[in-house]
C-alpha positions as CSV (number, residue, x, y, z in Angstrom):
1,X,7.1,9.9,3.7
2,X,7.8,11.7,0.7
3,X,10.6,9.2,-0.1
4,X,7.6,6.5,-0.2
5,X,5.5,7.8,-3.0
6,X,4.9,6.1,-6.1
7,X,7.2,3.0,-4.8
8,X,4.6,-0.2,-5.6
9,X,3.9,-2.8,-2.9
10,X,5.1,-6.3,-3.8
11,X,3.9,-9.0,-1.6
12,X,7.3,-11.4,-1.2
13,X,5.1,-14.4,0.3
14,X,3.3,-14.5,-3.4
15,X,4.6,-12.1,-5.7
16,X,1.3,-10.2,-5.4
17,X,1.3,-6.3,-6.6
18,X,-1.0,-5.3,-4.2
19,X,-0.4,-1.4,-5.5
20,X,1.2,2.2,-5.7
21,X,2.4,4.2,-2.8
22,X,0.6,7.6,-3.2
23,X,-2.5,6.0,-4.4
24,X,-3.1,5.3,-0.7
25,X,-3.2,6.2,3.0
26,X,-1.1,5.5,6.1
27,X,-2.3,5.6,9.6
28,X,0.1,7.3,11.5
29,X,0.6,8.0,15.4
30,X,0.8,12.0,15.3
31,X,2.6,11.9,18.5
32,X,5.6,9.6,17.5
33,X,5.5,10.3,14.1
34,X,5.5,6.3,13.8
35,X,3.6,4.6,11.0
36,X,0.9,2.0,11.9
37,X,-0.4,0.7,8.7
38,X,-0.6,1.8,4.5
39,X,-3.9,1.3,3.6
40,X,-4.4,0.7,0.0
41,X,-7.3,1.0,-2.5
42,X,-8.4,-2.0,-4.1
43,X,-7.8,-2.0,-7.9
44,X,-11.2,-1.7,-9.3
45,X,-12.3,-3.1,-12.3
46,X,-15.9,-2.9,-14.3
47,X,-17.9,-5.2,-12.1
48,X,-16.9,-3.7,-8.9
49,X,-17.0,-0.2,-10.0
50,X,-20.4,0.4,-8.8
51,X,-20.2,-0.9,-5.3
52,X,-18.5,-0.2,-2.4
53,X,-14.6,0.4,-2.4
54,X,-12.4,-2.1,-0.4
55,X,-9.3,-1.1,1.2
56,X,-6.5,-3.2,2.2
57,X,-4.8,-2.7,5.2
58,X,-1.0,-3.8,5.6
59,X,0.6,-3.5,8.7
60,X,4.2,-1.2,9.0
61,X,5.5,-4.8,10.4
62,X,4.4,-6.4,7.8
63,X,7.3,-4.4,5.9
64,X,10.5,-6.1,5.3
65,X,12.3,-3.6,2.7
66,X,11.9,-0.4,1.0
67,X,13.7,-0.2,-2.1
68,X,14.8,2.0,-5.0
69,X,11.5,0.9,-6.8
70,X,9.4,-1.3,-4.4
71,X,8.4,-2.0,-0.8
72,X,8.4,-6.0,0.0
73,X,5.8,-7.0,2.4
74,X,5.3,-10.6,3.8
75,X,1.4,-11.0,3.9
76,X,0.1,-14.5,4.3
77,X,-2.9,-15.8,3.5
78,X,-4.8,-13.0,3.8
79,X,-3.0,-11.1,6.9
80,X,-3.6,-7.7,5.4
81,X,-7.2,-6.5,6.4
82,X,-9.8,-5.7,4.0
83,X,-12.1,-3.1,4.7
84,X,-15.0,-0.9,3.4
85,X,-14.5,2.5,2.5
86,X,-18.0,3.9,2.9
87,X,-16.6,7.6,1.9
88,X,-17.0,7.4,-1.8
């Protein structure tokens, strides 16, 4: 996991930065030690600074390589799942 942080996601279906490992979350199955899902914070900006944070939710088989620098996903159209993050 450690090996993971600070490596950006790059979305290879749009060339989309979608953002930095270690500014996020994974869901993980304690048991298996398998990863589910990074969840991501959505990069806020002055008009949404105010209201509720989004998250975006990317699937582990959404991943399709972990580089020296990056980690490619293949999202499309939306796949990832946005959701609210009510614990501000």
């Amino acid at each position: 996991m450690t090996e993971l942080v600070g490596k950006e996601i790059v979305n290879m279906f749009n060339g989309a930065r979608l953002g930095v490992i270690g500014e996020s979350d994974m869901t993980i199955d304690v048991d298996s030690g398998h990863v589910h899902s990074i969840i991501l914070p959505r990069r806020s900006n002055i008009v949404n600074m105010w209201m509720e944070r989004q998250e975006l939710t990317i699937p582990w088989e959404a991943v399709r390589k972990i580089g020296a620098e990056v980690v490619i996903v293949e999202l499309e159209n939306n796949q990832a799942l946005p959701r609210l993050n009510r614990s501000l």
